[in-house]
C-alpha positions as CSV (number, residue, x, y, z in Angstrom):
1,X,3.9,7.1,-7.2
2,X,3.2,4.8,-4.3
3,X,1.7,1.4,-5.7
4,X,-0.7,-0.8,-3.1
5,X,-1.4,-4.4,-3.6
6,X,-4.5,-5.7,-3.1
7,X,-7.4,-8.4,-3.2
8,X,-11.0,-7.4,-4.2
9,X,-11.8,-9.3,-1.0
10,X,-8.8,-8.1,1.3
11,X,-11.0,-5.9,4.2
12,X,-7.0,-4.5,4.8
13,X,-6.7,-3.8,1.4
14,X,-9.8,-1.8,1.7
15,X,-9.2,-0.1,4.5
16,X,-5.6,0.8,3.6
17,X,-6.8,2.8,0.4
18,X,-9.7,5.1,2.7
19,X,-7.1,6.4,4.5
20,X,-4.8,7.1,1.7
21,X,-7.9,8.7,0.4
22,X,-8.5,10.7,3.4
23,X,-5.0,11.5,3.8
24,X,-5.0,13.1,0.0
25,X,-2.2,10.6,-0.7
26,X,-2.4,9.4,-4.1
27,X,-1.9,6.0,-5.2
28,X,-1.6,3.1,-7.9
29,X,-3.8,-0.1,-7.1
30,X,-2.1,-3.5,-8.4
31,X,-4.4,-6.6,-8.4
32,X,-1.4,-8.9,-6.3
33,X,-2.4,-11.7,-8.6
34,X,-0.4,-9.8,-10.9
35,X,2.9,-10.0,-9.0
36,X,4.3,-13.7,-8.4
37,X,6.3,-12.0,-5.5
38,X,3.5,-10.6,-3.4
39,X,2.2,-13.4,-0.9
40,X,0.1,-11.7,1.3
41,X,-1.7,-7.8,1.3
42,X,-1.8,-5.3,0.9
43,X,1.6,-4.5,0.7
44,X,2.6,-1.2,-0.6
45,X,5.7,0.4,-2.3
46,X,7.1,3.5,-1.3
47,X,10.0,3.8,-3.4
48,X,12.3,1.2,-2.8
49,X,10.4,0.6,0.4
50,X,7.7,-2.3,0.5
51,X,5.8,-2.1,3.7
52,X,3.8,-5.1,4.3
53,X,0.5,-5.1,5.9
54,X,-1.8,-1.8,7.1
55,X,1.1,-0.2,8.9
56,X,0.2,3.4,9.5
57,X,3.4,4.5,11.5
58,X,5.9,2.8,8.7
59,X,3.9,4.2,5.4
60,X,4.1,7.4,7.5
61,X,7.8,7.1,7.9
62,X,8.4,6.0,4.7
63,X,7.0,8.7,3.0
64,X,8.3,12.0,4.9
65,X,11.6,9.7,3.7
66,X,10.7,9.9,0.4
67,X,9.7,13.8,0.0
């Protein structure tokens, strides 16, 4: 399951979990306050991957990786 950390007020964060909806790419949404060791969003986890940031090309890359 690919997790995404976000902020209610992160437009990123927002934006990052359209596509995933449009994509049909299912997802796990983590309030970052949660985790002491996120610092900025969103940053999702593809497996042992953590791509920082709404980086299209490297979530795409890291998950034809992971299938």
């Amino acid at each position: 399951m690919i997790k995404v950390y976000t902020t209610p007020t992160c437009i990123y964060c927002h934006a990052l979990m359209d596509w995933l909806d449009q994509e049909g790419i299912e997802y796990q949404e983590i309030d970052a306050s949660t985790n002491p060791e996120i610092s900025a969003v969103p940053v999702t986890e593809i497996g042992d991957e953590r791509i920082i940031g709404f980086d299209r090309p490297a979530i795409k890359r890291a998950l034809a990786n992971g299938r």
